[in-house]
N, C-alpha and C positions, 0 to 999 in steps of 0.2 A: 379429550378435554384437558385444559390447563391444569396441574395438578395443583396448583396454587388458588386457581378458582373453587377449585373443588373442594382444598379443605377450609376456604373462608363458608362456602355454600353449609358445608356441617359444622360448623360454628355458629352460624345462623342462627340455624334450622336448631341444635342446644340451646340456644337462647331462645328461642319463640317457645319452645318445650315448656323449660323451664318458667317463664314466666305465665304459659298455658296451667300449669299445676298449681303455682301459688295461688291464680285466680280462682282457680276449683275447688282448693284444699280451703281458702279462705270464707269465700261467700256462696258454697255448695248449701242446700237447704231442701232437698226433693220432695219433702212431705211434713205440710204445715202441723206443728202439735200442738194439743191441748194438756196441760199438765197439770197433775192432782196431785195434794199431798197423799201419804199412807193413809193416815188417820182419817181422811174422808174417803179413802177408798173404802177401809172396815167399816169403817159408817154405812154406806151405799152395802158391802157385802149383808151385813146386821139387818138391811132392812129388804134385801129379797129383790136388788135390783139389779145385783150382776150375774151375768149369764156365763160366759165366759172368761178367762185368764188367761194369753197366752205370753210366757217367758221367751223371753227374744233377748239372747246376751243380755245385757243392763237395762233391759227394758221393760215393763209389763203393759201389752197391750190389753186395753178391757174393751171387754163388750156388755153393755146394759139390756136387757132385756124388755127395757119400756120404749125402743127403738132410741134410746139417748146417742148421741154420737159415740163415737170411738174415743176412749181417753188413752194416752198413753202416760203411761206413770213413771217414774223414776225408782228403778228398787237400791233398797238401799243396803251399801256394797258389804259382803261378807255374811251376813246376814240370808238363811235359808228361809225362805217364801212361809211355809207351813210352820214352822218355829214363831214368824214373827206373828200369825194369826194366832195362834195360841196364846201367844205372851199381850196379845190385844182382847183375848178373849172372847174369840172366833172359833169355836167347837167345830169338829167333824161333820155332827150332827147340821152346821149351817153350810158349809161347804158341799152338802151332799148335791144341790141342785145350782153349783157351779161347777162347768168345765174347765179344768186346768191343764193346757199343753205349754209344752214345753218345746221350743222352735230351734232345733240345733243350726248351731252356727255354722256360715257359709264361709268356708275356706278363700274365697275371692275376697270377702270382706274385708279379711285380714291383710290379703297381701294387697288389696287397693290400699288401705290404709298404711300400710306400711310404704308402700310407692307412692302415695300423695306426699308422706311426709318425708321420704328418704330422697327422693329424685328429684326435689330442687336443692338439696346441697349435694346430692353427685352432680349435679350440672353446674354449679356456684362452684364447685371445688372446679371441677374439671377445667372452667372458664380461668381460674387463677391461675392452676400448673400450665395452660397455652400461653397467660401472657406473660407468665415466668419465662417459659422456655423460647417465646421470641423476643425477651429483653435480652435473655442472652446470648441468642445468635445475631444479634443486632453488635451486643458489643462482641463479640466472635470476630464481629465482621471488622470492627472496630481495630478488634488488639489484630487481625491479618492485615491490616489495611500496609501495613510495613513489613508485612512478608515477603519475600522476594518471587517475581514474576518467573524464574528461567523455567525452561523446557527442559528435561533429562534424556538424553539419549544414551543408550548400556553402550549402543555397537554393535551387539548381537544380532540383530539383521541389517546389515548397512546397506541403506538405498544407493549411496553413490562413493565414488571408489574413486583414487588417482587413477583410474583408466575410464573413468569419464570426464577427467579434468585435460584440455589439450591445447595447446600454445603457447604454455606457462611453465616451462621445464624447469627455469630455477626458482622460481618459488617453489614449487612440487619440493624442490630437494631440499629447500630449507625447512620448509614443512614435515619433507619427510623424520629429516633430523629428529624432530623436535618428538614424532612420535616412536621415534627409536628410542630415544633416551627415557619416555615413558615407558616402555616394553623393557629394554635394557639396560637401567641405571649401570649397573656394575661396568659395562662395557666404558661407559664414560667417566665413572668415579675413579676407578683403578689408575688412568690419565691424569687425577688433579681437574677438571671438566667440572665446571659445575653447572647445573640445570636455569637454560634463559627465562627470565622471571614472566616476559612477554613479547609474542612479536606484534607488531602493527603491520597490516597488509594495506598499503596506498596503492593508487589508482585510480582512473576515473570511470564512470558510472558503467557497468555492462562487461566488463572485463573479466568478470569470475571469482569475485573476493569470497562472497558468502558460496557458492559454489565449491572454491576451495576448503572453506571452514567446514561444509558439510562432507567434503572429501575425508578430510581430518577425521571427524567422526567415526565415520566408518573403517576409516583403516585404526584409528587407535586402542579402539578395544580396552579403553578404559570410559567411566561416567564423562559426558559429553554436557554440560553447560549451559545453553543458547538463550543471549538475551537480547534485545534492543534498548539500544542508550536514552531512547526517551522513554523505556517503561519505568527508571529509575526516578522523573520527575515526574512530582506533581503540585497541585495548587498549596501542599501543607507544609510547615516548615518543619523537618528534619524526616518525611518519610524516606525519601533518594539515600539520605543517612545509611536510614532503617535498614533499609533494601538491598543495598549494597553490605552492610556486616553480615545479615543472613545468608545472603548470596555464600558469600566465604564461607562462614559456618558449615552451611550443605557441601561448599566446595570440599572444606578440611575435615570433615566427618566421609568424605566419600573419596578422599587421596588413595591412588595419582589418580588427574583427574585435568579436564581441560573445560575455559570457561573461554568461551567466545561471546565476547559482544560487537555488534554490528552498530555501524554509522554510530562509533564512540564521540563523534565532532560534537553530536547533541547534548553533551555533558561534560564532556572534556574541553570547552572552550576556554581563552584564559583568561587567567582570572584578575580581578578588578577592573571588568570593563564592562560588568552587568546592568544594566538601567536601575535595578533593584537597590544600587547600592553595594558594600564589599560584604553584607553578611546575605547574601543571596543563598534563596536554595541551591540552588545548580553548584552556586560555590562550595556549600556544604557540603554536596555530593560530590564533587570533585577531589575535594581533602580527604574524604575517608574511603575513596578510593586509591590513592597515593599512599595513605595511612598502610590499607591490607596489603597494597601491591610490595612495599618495602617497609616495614613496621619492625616491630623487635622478633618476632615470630620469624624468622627465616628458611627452615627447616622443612617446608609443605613442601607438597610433590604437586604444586597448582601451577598451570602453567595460561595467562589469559593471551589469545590473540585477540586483537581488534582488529577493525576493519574503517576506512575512510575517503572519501575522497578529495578532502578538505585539512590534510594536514597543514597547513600553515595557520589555520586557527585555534591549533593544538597549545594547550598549555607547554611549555619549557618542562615544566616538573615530569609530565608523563614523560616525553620523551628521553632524559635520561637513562645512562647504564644504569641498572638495576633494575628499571622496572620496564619498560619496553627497550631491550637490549639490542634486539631485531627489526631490523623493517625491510619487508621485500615488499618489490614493486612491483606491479602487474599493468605493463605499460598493453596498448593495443594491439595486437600481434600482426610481426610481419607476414608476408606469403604463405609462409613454409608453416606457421603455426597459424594461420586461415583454414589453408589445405586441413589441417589435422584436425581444425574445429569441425570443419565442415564434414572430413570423415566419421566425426561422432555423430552427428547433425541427423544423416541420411541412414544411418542403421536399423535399417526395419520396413524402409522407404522402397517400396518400387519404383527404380529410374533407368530412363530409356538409354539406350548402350551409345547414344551421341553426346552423353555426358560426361565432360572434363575437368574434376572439380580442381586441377592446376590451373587452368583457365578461369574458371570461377575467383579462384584465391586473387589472382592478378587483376582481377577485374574488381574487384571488392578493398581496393584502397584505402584503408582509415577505419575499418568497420570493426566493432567491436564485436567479441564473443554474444554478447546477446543481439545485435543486429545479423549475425551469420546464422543464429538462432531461426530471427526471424522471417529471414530470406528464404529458407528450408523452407517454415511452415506456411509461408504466404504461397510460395510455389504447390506446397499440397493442397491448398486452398483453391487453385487455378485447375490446378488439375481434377480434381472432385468437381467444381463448378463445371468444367466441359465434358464431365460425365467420361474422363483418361480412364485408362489402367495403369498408367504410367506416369511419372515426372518427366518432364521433355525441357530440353535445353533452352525452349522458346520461355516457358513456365518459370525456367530461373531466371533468364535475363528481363525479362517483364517485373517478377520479385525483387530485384537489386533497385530497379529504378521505381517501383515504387516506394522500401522504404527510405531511399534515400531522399527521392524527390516529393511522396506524396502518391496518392491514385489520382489517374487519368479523369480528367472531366471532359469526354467527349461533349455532354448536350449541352456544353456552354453553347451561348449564343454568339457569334459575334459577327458584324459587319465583312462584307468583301474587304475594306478600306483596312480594316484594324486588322484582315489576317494578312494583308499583304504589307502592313508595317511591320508586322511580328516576325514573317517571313525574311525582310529585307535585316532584323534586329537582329535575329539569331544568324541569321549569313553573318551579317559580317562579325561576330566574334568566332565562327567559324572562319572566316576567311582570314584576319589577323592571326589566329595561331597557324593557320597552315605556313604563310609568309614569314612567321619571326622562328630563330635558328631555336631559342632557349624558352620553347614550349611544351608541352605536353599535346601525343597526338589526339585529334578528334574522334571521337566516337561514337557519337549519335548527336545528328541534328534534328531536333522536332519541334512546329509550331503546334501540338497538343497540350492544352496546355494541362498542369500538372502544379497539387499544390495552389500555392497562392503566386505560380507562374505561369502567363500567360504562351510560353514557350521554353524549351532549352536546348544549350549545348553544352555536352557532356564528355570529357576530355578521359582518356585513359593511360595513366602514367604506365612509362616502361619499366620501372621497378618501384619499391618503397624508398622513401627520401626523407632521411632527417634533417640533412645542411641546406638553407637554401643560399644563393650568392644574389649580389646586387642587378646584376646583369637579368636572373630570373623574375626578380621580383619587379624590375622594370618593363620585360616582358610579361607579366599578371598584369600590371596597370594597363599596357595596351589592349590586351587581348579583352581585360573589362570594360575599356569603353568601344573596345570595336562599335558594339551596336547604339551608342549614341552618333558614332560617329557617320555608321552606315546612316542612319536618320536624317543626319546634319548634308548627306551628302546626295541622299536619291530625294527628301522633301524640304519645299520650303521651311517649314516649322518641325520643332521637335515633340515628341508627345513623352507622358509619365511612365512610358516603360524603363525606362534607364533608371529609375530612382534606385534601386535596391543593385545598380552598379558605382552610382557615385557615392551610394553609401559608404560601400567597399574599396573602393580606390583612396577615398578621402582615409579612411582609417590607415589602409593598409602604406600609405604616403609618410602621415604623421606616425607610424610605426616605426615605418626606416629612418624617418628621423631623429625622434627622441629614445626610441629603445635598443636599436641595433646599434646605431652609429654611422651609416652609410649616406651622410651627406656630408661631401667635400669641401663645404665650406666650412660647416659646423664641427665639421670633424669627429673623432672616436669618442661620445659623452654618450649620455644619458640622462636626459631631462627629466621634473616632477617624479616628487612621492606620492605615493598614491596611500592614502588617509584610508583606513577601513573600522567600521566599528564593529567590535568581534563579537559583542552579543547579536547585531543584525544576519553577522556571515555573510557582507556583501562589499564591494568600494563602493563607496558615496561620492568621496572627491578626488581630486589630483591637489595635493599641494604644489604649488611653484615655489621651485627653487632657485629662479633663473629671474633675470630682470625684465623689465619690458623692451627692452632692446633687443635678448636675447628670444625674447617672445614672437617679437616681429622679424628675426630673422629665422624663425621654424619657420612659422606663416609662408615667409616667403620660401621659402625649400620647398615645403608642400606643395604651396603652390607650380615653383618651377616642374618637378616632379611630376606632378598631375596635366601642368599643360605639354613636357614633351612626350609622354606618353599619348595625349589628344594627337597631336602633329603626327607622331607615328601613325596611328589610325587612320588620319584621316587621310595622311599620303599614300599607304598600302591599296586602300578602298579607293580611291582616285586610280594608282596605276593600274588598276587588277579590277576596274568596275563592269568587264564582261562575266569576268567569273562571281562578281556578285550577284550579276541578274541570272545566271543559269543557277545560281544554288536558291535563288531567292524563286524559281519559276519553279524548281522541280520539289521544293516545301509547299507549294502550293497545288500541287499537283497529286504529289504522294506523301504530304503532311512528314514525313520523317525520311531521312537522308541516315543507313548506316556507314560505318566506316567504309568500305568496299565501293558504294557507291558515291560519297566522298573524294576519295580517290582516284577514281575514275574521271570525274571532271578537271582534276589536275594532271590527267594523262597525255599522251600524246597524240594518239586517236579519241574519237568521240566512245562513250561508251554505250550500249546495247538500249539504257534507259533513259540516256542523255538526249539519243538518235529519234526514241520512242516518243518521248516526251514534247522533243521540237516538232515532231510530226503531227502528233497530235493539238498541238498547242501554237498553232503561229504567231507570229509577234502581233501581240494583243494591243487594241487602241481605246484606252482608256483614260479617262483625269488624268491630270498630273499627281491627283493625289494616290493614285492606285501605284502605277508604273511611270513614272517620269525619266524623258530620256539622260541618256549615260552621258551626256556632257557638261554635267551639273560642274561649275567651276570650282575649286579648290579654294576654300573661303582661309587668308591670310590668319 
């Protein structure tokens, strides 16, 4: 049961008590009396009509002897029974033929009467000290409302360690530093060295930052910090304040000592550009953060890392020497720190001995430490689902492409019609990168679709690439409209597959134009600023900084741009339209073309599945809208 129902339930239930006893103790009356003064009791004694007398505490009950009812009398107090008949002049001699008992008192009596009248003010009282004691934990709640949120970690049992952190060597080692000098000041003061006020760990989402922080932890071995930068805010003006001096307080009461807060962007934004106006909370809380981080107090062993992936909407002030002195970056890791994630990844994992996670690294292009995460555990998921013992190399590569593309929706429905346009879509951006020199090779074609794609092809670069040149990125634009172009070229009309390739080209056009600088006309600039409002944390606009002249001659770049990359396509698929209908027959046959069998069609001889496939499949006679023949003219 709720412990908080429970104790409203015995509050109640004190209150029904209580107001049960007042009712009782008030208008209680068990047995109607009839009351007689003394003096007409001796009266009635004198004249030979009372039978009996019995003393009952402060009471005398009589009895009459002429069958009169029961009287009960009133004695009166201090005064002894037989005294007072004397002194009325009631002889022994009258009293001889009355019975006088004496009715000793009932111990319950007393203590009903003492519990009628004491146990509605123990329950009255009781009732004040509860709502004493919950006004005050109300304001308890009140005066914490500004106590600081963090988490405390000793170190003492550290769940994660620099040898669970992998692809990330030089941060580790700036990191490391950081917890040397807490362990070993002297090592660094003896030098003139003084201790970094803070570092910021950048990077974008998935890469390891708070992974690393919790690294920290456990190797530093001193009181560990942990907060998030929107527990600092709230709807009330100066709690964030509040939050942040206590924070420090507990920090400089528990020196040395490390205070990590994550996604600092939440409060750290800069400042005068809050909707609120400049005396904003967030603002508040950003100053006396600034204030602890470099204030007149210099001398703590406190050392803050944050975390971000939105440094540019960082206040100027954080980032200066003295208060975040560091920033390491934790960019997406190449091959070789893939490989190492992935060897953390599978520790504990039963996987089958065809597994090559150098292979896997090169095949996982762009992926960050929590997608390599994921690719591990979607694979154990495949394998558990087929009732394995083992992880199988099928298990991984099935995993890559689902987190990158999405899960398989085999029970789509779709028409003959629409899977041999899908078929013919995906050929021919497979068939364009095969034909152009400065592509990346293909590596899986499928009309399955996946995601919110009805088909893909899926390219795997021969190593990591940070430079791209003009020449590749003109080969992207062909290789993305291949499949409009295949469209343009095996059917009359075009259908809305293409939309999420002209999306792309169109961007990736006006990229090279106004951001790189690769149009030869327009030469090495760089067009519009781009407007952001830093409390949203988003771009809204492009300012132009260029005329309308200058406008119309992007336009036209882009344009140029977009349509020789069209021409490219569309001539490649024109000269090469046998090899588009064998890739576009055997997508239709075996739904997914790997690389191997790719290949093979641009061999020399026929290959085993190519051989297979024509046998099985003779040249089919169908609408023009299915298959229409390979002499489709090359449209100007």
């Amino acid at each position: 049961m709720n412990s908080g129902l429970l104790k409203n339930s015995i509050v109640y239930l004190f209150v029904l008590l209580a107001v049960a006893a007042l009712i009782f103790s008030v208008f209680s009356n068990p047995v109607e009396r009839n009351e007689m003064e003394l003096t007409t009791l001796i009266n009635e004694i004198k004249a030979g009509n009372v039978s009996k007398i019995s003393i009952n505490e402060d009471e005398l009950i009589v009895e009459f002897s002429n069958n009169k009812p029961i009287v009960r009398s009133h004695k009166e107090p201090k005064i002894p029974l037989l005294k007072t008949f004397e002194q009325m002049g009631i002889t022994q001699d009258k009293l001889k033929g009355v019975s006088i008992q004496v009715v000793p008192p009932s111990p319950w009596n007393d203590w009903g009467t003492l519990l009628i009248t004491i146990l509605p003010l123990i329950i009255f009282g009781g009732l004040i000290i509860f709502m004493i004691r919950q006004a005050q934990g109300a304001n308890n709640q009140a005066i914490s409302f500004g106590k600081s949120r963090a988490r405390v970690f000793t170190g003492d049992k550290p769940n994660v360690t620099f040898e669970d952190v992998a692809g990330a060597d030089e941060a580790k080692q700036e990191l490391s530093e950081v917890v040397e000098f807490l362990r070993e000041p002297e090592k660094f003061i003896s030098l003139g060295a003084r201790i970094p006020k803070g570092v910021l760990m950048v990077g974008p989402p998935g890469c390891g930052k708070t992974l690393l922080a919790k690294a920290v932890a456990g190797e530093a071995g001193v009181p560990f910090f942990s907060i998030s930068g929107s527990e600092f805010v709230e709807m009330f003006v100066g709690v964030g304040a509040s939050r942040v001096r206590d924070l420090f307080d507990q920090a400089k009461r528990n020196s040395p000592c490390i205070i990590f807060v994550d996604e600092i962007d939440a409060v750290g934004r800069h400042r005068g550009a809050g909707l609120g106006g400049s005396h904003d909370e967030r603002e508040q809380t950003l100053n006396q953060i600034l204030v602890e981080m470099d204030g007149f107090d210099t001398d703590t062993n406190v050392i803050i890392i944050a975390a971000t992936n939105r440094p540019d909407i960082l206040d100027p002030a954080l980032l200066r020497p003295g208060r975040f002195d560091r920033r390491v970056v934790l960019d997406r890791p190449d091959w070789r720190g893939r490989q190492q994630i992935l060897e953390v990844h599978v520790k504990g994992k039963p996987l089958a001995n065809d597994i090559s996670l150098e292979a896997l690294a090169k095949t996982t292009i762009g992926f960050s430490g929590a997608d390599l995460e994921s690719v591990i555990n979607e694979a154990a998921i495949m394998a558990a689902r087929h009732s394995q013992k083992q992880i199988t190399m099928a298990d991984l590569q099935e995993s890559i492409e689902k987190v990158r593309m999405g899960p398989e929706r085999r029970s789509r429905i779709i028409t003959e019609d629409e899977k041999a346009v899908v078929a013919y879509h995906e050929a021919g951006h497979a068939l364009v990168a095969k034909m152009l020199p400065d592509t990346d090779p293909v590596h899986k074609v499928s009309i399955i679709a996946r995601g919110g794609a009805g088909g893909f092809t899926l390219f795997l670069p021969e190593d990591d690439q940070t430079l791209m040149s003009r020449t590749e990125f003109k080969a992207r634009l062909a290789v993305s409209l291949g499949g409009r172009a295949a469209e343009e070229q095996v059917y009359v009309d075009v259908t809305t597959g293409a939309s999420g390739d002209l999306d792309y080209v169109t961007r990736l056009a006006r990229a090279m134009v106004t951001q790189y600088g690769m149009s030869e006309k327009l030469g090495p600039l760089t067009f519009g600023d781009k407007e952001e409002l830093i409390f949203l944390g988003r771009q809204l606009s492009e300012q132009r900084n260029y005329s309308e002249e200058v406008a119309e001659q992007i336009d036209s770049e882009v344009r140029r741009l977009v349509d020789e990359a069209h021409q490219v396509a569309l001539q490649l698929i024109h000269d090469h339209r046998d090899k588009l209908d064998t890739i576009a027959r055997l997508l239709l046959e075996h739904e997914t073309l790997d690389a191997e069998g790719f290949a093979a069609i641009f061999a020399e001889g026929k290959s085993p599945v190519i051989e297979k496939t024509q046998k099985a499949n003779p040249p089919i006679k169908k609408s023009p809208s299915v298959l229409p023949p390979s002499t489709a003219p090359l449209p100007a």
